[in-house]
Each structure stands twice: as structure tokens, then as C-alpha cells.
C-alpha positions in Angstrom: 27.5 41.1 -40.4 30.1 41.9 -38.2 31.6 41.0 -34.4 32.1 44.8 -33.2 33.4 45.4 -29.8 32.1 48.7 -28.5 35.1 50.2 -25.3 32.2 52.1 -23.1 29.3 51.8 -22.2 28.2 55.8 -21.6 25.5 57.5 -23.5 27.2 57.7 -27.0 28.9 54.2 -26.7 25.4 52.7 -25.8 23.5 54.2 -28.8 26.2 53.0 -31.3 25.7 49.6 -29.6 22.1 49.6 -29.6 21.9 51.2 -33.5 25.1 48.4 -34.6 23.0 45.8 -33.0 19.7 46.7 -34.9 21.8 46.7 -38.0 22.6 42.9 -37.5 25.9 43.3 -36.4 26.8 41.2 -33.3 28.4 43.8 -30.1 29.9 43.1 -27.3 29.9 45.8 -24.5 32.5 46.5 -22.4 33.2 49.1 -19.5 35.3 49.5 -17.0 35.7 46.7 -14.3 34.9 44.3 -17.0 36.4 41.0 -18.1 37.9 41.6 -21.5 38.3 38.1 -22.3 35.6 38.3 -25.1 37.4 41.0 -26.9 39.4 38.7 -28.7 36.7 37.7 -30.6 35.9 41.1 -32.2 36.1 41.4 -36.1 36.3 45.7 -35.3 37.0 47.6 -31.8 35.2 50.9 -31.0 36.8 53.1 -28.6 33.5 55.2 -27.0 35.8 56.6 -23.8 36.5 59.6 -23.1 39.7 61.6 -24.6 41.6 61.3 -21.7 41.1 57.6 -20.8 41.8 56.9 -24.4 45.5 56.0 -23.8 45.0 53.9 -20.9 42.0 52.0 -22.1 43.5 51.0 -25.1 46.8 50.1 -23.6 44.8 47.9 -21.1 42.8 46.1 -23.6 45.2 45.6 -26.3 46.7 42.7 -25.6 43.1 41.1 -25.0 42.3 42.0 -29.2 43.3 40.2 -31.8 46.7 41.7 -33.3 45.2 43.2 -36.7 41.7 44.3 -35.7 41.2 48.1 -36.2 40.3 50.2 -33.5 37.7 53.7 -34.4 38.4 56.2 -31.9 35.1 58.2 -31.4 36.2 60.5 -28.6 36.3 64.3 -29.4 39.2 66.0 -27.5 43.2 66.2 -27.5 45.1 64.3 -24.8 45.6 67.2 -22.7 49.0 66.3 -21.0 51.3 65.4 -24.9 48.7 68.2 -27.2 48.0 65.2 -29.2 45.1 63.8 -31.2 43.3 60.8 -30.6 44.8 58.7 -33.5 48.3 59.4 -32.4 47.5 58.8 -29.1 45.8 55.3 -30.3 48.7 54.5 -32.3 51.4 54.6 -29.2 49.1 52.8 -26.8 47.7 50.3 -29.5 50.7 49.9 -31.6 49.9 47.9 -35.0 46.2 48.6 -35.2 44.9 49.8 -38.2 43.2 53.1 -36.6 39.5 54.6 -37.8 38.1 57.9 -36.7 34.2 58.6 -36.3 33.2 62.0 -35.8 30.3 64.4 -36.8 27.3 65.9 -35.6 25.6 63.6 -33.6 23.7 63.3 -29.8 23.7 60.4 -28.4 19.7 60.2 -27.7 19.0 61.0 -31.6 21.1 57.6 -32.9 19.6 55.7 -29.8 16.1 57.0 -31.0 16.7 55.9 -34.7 16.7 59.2 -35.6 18.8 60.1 -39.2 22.3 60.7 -38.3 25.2 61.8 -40.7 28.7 61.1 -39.8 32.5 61.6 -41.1 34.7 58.4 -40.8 38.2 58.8 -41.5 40.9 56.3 -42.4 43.7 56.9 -44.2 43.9 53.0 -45.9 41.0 53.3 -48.1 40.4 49.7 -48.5 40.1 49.4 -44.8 37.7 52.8 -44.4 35.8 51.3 -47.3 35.1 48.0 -44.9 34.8 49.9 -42.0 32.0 52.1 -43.6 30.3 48.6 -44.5 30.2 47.8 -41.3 28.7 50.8 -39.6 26.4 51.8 -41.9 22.8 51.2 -40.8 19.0 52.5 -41.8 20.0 55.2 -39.5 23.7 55.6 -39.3 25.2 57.1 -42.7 28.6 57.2 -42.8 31.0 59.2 -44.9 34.3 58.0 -46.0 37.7 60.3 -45.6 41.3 59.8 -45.5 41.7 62.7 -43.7 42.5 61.9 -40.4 43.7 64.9 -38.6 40.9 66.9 -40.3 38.3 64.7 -39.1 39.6 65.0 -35.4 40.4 68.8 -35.0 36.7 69.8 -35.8 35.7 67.1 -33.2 38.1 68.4 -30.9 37.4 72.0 -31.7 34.4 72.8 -31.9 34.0 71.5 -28.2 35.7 74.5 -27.3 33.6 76.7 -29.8 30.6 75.1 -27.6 31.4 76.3 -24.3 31.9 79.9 -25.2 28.4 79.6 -27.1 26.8 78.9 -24.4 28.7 81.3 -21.7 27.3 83.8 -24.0 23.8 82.5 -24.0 24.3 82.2 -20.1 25.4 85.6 -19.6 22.6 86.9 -21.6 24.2 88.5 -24.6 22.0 87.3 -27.2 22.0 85.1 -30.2 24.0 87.6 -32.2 26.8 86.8 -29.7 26.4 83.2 -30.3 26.4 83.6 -34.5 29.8 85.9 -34.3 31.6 83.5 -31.9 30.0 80.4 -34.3 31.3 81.9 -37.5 35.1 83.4 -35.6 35.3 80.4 -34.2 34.9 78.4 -37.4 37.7 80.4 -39.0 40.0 79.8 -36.0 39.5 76.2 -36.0 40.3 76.0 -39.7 43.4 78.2 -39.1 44.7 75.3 -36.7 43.5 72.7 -38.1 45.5 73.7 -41.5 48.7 74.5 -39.9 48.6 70.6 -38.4 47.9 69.3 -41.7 44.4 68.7 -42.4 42.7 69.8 -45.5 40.3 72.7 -45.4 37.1 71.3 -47.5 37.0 68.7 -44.6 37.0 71.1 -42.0 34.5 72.5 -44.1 32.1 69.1 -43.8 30.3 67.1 -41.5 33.3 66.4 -39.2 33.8 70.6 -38.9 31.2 72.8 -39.6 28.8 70.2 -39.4 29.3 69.2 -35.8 30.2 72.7 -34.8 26.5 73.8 -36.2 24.9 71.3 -33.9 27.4 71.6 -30.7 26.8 75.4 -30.7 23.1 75.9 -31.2 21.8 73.0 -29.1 21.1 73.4 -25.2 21.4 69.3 -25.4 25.1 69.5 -26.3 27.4 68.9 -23.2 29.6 71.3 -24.1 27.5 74.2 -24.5 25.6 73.5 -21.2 28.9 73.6 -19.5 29.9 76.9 -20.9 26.0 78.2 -19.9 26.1 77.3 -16.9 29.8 79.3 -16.6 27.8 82.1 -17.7 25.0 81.8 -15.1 27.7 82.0 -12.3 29.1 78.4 -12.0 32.3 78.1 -11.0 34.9 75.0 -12.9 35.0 73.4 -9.6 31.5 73.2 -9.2 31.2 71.9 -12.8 34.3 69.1 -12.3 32.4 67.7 -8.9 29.3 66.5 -11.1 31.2 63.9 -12.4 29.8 64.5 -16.0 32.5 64.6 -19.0 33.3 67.6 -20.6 35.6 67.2 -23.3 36.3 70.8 -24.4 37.1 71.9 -21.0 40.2 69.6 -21.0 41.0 70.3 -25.0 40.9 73.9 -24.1 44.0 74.2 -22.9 45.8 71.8 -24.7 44.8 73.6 -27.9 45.6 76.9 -26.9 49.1 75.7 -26.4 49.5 73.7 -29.7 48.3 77.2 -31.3 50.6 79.2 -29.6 53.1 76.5 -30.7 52.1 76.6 -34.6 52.2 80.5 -34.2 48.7 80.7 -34.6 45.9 83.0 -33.4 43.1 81.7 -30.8 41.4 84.2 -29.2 38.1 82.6 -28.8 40.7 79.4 -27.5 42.2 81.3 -25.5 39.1 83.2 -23.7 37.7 79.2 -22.9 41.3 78.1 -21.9 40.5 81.2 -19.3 37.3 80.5 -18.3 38.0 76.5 -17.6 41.0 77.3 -15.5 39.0 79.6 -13.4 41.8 82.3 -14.1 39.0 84.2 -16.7 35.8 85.7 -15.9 32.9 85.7 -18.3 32.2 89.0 -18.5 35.7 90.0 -18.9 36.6 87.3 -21.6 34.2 88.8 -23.5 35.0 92.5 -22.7 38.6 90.7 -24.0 37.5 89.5 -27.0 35.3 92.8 -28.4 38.1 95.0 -28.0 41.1 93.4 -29.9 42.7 94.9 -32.6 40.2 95.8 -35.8 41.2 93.5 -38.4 39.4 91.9 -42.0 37.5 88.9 -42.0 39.7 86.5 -43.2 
């Protein structure tokens, strides 16, 4: 069994605990305000914050770990300030980790219940991805091994913003055909990205892409979607940012749409979200936006 540290203590980071626990493995907690003294003791690190307090978490608590213990990042989201991705974000603050990504389609309540859960973990050593998936693996928790790192992390991070304009079309009433079109666009836009920064299509194509996009886009208990709902009920962002809840595709939004427009590649469905989280975009008229673009084929 193994010493796993778990960085948060939110919904997601207290169900891995809880489910790593109940697999034998010893866990220490720890949030923010805590005394990181007993990190140092941790055989594996997992990083449960959110995507924009990854790089001052783990720049904090680094030199409380020991110097070769990996660190899995399990937030979904690009920094928004640098356009970057979790792992490269890991790697500057944490410099000489060995670095672990765990994505997938998962809610927090079903692990915490013991309910079946599938899951991508990417590392790009496989002798350390192949000890890491030892070590998560429970009755419950299955994990699948990849070395594809950025492919892993740009469905995570993608289909966030896939999630939100699903449900500002529920919100706004325009049916589940609306939700299947900008499912299946939006799929084909998040592979277009993800390509062009290196990731491999077939993983795009798994658990870490389709997979979690499936889940994040046809649930009302995905955050993501309920945030984009309630934009198309009539909430405004600010209203949304003051209940203090994290909403990672709001923030990858726009970071996204300007690492497309800097790979040269399409986003419309990006680029409505990037709209409707700055406030600039109305619902009605992202949509009106989107149905009226040039006639192309489906590629």
C-alpha cells in the first residue's frame, strides 16, 4: 500500500481520499491553511486544486515533499494567464517531479458512493504510470494507462467549455437536438486543437475526451453545464463568480480561444463560451452567431 498525499480537500479531492483510503492506501489531507509538515512523508502527491491555484499550491508545498515523489495533477482547465496546461504549469512550479495526469469522466459523489468509475491516467515514463496505476486502482477506481499527456489534459480542459454551452442551450430552451449538435461540433473542435498541440487523436477519442465530454454535457450534476444553464436562464457572470463555486471552463474559455486563434485554428463553439463568460455575448445571440456561419462539410 501506499503513503498518498491528496492537495484539497473539495468534493473531488475528498472522494479520491475516501476511495484511496478504502483501497488500503494510507492519505494524508491537506487544504489550505494547513501545516504541510506531514507531506514529506508521502510515497505519491495528488494535486485536487483547482486549475488556477495549481501553480501556487505546488510552488508552496514543494519544498515540504520529498525531492522525487510524483505529483498527478487532477485539475481540468488551462492556466488562464500563460495558455498553458496543467503539466507544464506543474513542471515550472514543481521542478524535478515526475508529473501524472488523472482525467476522465467522473463526479465526485459517484467515486465517494463506490460507484464504478473509469478513468485515463497519463504519464509519459511508463514504468512510473505503470506504478502509479498500482496505486490508484481500487474495487471502484479503474484506471487506464497513457503516455499521452497533452491528450489526456485537452479533453479535460475542453470539454468544460463544451459543458457550458450545453447547458445555455438547455437553459434557453432550445432542445436536446441543440445540445447533440453542439456535443458532436464540439467534439470535433476539441480534437482540431488538441491535434495541432500534439496530442494523439484515438486519445481524444477515449475516456479522457469523448468519454468525459459524454458525461460533462448530458448531466445537470456537472458544474460546468449548470453554470452554462443557469447563463441561459438569465444569470449574469457576475452573479455566477459571487457564489464562490469553481467553474473551470469559465476561466479555460478564454484561454483556449486564444491558444486556437494562436495555432490558426477554428473555435466557434470556443469562441461563443469565451463570449458568454466575459459578459461581452448574449445567449441568444451566440447562438444566432453560431447557426448562421458559413455552410461547410462535416469534417
Amino acid at each position: 500500500m501506499t503513503r498518498i498525499a491528496i492537495l484539497g480537500q473539495g468534493a473531488w479531492g475528498s472522494a479520491l481520499a475516501a476511495t484511496l483510503a478504502a483501497g488500503g492506501n494510507t492519505v494524508i489531507g491537506w487544504r489550505r491553511h494547513d501545516d504541510p509538515s506531514d507531506l514529506g512523508q508521502a510515497e505519491l502527491v495528488l494535486s485536487a486544486v483547482p486549475a488556477q491555484a495549481t501553480r501556487q499550491v505546488l510552488s508552496d508545498l514543494a519544498p515540504h515533499m520529498a525531492g522525487d515523489v510524483p505529483i498527478v495533477l487532477t485539475a481540468k482547465g488551462l492556466e488562464r494567464e500563460t495558455m498553458k496546461l496543467q503539466s507544464d504549469v506543474a513542471a515550472e512550479a514543481a521542478p524535478g517531479h515526475p508529473l501524472g495526469v488523472l482525467t476522465g469522466p467522473s463526479f465526485a459523489d459517484d467515486l465517494a458512493a463506490g460507484q464504478p468509475t473509469a478513468v485515463t491516467l497519463a504519464c509519459a515514463e511508463s514504468a512510473l504510470g505503470e506504478r502509479v496505476q498500482q496505486a490508484l486502482a481500487t474495487p471502484s477506481l479503474r484506471p487506464y494507462l497513457t503516455d499521452d499527456v497533452i491528450g489526456a489534459q485537452v479533453g479535460g480542459a475542453l470539454k468544460n467549455v463544451m459543458a457550458i454551452a450545453c447547458g445555455a442551450a438547455i437553459g434557453a430552451g432550445l432542445g436536446e437536438s441543440a445540445r447533440a449538435a453542439l456535443m458532436t461540433r464540439g467534439f470535433a473542435e476539441l480534437t482540431r486543437l488538441g491535434t495541432a498541440m500534439g496530442a494523439r487523436a484515438e486519445t481524444l477519442g477515449g475516456l479522457s475526451g469523448l468519454g468525459d465530454l459524454a458525461l460533462t454535457t448530458a448531466s445537470e450534476k456537472s458544474r460546468n453545464f449548470a453554470y452554462g444553464f443557469a447563463l441561459g436562464r438569465g444569470a449574469t457572470p457576475a452573479e455566477l463568480a459571487a457564489d464562490g463555486r469553481t467553474y473551470e471552463g469559465a476561466t479555460t474559455a478564454p484561454a483556449a480561444q486564444a491558444l486556437a486563434r494562436r495555432l490558426g485554428q477554428e473555435a466557434p463553439i470556443t469562441d461563443a463560451v469565451a463570449g458568454l463568460v466575459a459578459g461581452d455575448l448574449a445567449v441568444a445571440e451566440a447562438f444566432r452567431k453560431l447557426m448562421h456561419r458559413p455552410l461547410k462539410r462535416e469534417t
